[in-house]
Backbone as JSON, one array per atom type, in Angstrom:
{
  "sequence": "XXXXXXXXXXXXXXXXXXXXXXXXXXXXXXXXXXXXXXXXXXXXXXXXXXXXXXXXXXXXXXXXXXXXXXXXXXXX",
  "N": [[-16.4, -15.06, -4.54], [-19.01, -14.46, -5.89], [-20.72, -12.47, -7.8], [-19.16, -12.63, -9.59], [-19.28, -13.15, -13.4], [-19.32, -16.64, -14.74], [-16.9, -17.25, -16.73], [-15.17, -14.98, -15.95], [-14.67, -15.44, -13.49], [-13.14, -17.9, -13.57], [-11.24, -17.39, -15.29], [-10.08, -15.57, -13.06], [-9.77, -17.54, -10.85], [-7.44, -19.0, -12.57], [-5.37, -16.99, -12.18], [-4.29, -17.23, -9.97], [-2.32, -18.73, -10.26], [-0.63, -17.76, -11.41], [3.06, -16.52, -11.9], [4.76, -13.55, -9.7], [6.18, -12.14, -11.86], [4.49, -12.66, -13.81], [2.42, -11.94, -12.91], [2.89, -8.81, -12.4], [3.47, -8.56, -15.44], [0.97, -8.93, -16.64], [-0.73, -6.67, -15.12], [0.61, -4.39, -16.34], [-0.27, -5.01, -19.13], [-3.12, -4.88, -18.86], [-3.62, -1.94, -18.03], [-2.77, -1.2, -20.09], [-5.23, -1.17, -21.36], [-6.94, 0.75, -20.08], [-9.84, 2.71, -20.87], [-8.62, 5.84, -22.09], [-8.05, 8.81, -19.97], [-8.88, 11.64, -20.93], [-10.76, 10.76, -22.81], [-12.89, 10.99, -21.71], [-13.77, 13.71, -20.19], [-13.42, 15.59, -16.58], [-14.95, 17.84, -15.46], [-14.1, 20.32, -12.98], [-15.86, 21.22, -11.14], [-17.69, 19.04, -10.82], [-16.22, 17.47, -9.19], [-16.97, 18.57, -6.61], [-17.45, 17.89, -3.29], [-17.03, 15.79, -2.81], [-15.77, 12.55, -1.32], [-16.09, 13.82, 1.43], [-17.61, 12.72, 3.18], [-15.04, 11.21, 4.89], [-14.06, 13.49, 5.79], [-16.08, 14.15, 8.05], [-15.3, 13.13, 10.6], [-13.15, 14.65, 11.61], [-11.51, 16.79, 13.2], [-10.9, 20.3, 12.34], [-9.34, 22.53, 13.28], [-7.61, 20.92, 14.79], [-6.45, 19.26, 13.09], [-5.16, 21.22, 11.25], [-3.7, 22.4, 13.01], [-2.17, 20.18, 13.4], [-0.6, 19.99, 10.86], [0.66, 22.65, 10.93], [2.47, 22.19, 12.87], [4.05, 20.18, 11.72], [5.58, 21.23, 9.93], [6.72, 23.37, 11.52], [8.84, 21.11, 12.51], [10.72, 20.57, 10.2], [13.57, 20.3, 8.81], [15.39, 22.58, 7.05]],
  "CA": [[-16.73, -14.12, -5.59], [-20.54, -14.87, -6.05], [-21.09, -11.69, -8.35], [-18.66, -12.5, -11.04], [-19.5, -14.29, -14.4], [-18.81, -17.76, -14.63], [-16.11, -17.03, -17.4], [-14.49, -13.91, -15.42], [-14.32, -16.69, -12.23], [-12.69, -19.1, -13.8], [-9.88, -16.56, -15.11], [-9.52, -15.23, -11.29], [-9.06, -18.91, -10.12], [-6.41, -18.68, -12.76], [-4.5, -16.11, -12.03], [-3.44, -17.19, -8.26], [-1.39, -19.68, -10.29], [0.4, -16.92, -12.28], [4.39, -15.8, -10.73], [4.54, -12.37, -9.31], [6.27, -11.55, -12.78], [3.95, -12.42, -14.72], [1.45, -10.74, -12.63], [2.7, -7.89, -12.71], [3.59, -8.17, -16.88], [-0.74, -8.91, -16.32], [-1.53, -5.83, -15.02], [0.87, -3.54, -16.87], [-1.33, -5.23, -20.0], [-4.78, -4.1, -18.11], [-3.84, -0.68, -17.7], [-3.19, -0.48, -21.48], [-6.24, -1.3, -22.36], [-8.15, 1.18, -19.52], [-9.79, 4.31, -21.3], [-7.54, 7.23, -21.55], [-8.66, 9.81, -19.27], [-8.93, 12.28, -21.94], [-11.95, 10.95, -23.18], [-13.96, 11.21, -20.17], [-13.28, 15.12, -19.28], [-14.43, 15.75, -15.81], [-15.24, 19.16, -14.69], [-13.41, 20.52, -11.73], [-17.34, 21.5, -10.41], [-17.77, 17.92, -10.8], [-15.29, 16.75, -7.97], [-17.52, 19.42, -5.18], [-18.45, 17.37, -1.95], [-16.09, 14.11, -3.38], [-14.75, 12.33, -0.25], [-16.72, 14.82, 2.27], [-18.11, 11.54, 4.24], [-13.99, 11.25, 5.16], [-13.55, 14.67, 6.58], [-17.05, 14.27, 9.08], [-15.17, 13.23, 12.02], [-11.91, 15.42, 11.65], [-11.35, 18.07, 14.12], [-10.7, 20.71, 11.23], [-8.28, 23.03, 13.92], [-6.57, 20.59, 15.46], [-5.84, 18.64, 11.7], [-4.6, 22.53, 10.84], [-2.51, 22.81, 13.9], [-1.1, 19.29, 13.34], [0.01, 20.05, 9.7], [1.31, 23.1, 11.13], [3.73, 21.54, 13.6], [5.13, 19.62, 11.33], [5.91, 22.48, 8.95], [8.1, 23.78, 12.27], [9.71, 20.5, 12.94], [11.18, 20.18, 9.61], [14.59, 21.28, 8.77], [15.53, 22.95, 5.81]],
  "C": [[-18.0, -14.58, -6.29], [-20.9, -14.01, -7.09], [-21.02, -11.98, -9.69], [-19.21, -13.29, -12.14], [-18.88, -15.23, -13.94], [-17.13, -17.79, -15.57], [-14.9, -16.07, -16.86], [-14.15, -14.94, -14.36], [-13.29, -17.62, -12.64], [-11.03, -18.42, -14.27], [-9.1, -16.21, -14.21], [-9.12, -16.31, -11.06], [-7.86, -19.13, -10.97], [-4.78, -17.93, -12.78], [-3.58, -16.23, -10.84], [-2.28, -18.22, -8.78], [-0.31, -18.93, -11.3], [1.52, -16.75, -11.17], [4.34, -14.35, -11.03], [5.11, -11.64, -10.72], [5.24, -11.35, -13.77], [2.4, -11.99, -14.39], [1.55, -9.23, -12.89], [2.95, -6.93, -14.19], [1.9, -7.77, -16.97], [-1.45, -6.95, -16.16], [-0.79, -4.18, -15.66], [0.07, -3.96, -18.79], [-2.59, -4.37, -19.64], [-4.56, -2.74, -17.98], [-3.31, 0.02, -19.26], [-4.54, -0.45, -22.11], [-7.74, -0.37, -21.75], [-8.34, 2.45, -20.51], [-9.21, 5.67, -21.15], [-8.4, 7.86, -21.2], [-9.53, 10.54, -20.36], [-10.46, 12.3, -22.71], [-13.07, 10.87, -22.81], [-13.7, 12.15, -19.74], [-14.14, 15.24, -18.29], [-14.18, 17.28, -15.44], [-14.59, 19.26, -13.22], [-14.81, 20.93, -10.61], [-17.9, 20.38, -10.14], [-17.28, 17.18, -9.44], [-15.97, 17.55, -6.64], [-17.85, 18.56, -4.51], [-17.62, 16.06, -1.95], [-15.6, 14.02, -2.4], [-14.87, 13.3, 0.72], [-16.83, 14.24, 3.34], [-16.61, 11.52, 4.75], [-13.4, 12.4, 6.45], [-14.78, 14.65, 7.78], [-16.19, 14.13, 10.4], [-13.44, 13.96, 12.32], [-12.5, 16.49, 12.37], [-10.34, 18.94, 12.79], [-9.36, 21.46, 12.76], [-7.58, 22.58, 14.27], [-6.22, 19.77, 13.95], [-4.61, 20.2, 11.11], [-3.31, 22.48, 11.86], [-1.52, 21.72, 13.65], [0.06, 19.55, 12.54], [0.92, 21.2, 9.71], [2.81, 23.46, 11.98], [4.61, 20.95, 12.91], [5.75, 20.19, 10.35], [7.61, 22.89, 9.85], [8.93, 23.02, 12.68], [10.5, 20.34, 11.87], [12.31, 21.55, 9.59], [14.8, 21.61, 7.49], [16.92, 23.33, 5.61]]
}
């Protein structure tokens, strides 16, 4: 991790010595403290083309036909 601060590094090398509890007490902390959505509104015109590079090598008919097979294999 070459990027990080020296201060942020030294936390990471800490953390591999945390137990899986108190990792994951860790990151239910961190996700109180991310910015509520809310005050970042994004436009739904905003999201156009998002994750486009993904769909380039999909066969769009045969992805259609797949999703539609498995429509008829399910039972209801």
């Amino acid at each position: 991790m070459r990027n990080i601060e020296p201060n942020l590094q030294s936390i990471v090398t800490e953390l591999v010595q945390l137990t899986e509890t108190q990792r994951e007490q860790l990151m239910i902390a961190l996700q109180k403290l991310k910015t509520p959505a809310s005050k970042h509104p994004v436009k739904i015109t905003q999201l156009a083309g998002l994750g486009k590079e993904m769909w380039r090598q999909v066969d769009v008919e045969k992805y259609i036909q797949e999703l539609r097979d498995e429509w008829s294999d399910r039972k209801v």
